[in-house]
N, C-alpha and C positions, 0 to 999 in steps of 0.2 A: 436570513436563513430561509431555505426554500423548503426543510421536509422538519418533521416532528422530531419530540427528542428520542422516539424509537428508532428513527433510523439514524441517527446522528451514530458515527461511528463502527458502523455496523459494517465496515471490510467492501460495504458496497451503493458507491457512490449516484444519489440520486440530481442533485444539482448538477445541472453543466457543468460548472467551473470545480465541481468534486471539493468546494467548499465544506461541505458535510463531514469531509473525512479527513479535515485536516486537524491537527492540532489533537490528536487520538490517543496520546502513546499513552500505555499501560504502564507502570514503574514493574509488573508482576513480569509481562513480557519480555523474551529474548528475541535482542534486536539481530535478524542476518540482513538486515537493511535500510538506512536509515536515507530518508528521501525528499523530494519539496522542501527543500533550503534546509534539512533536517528536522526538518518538523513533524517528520511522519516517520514511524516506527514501524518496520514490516519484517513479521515472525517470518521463519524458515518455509511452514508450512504454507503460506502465502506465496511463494515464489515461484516462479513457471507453472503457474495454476491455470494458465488462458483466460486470466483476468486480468486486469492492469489497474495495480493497488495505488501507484504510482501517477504522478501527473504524466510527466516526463516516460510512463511505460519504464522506468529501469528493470522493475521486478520483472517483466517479460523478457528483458535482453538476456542474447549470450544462450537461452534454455537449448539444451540439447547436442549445445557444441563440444567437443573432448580435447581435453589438452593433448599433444602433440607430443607426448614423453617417450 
């Protein structure tokens, strides 16, 4: 582990490899996205923030695009 146990989990990842912020999930938290082989739970409010909670960036994809109804 590269950072302390305060930043450990803290929505913002210090490590390269964003090891810090894996393995996070809250059982209190509502998942709108479940990420990193599902191992990472990302609340609603996390999503299209211009952060990348995600390895993989999913939580950034898709922001701002409108379905076609």
């Amino acid at each position: 582990m590269c950072v302390g146990a305060g930043e450990r989990c803290d929505g913002v990842p210090q490590c390269p490899d964003a090891s810090d912020e894996t393995g996070c999930w809250n059982p209190t938290q509502e998942c709108a996205l479940r990420c990193d082989a599902a191992t990472r739970c990302v609340p609603e409010s996390w999503l299209c923030d211009g952060h990348a909670d995600c390895l993989d960036h999913a939580d950034e994809q898709g922001c701002g695009e409108t379905l076609g109804l």
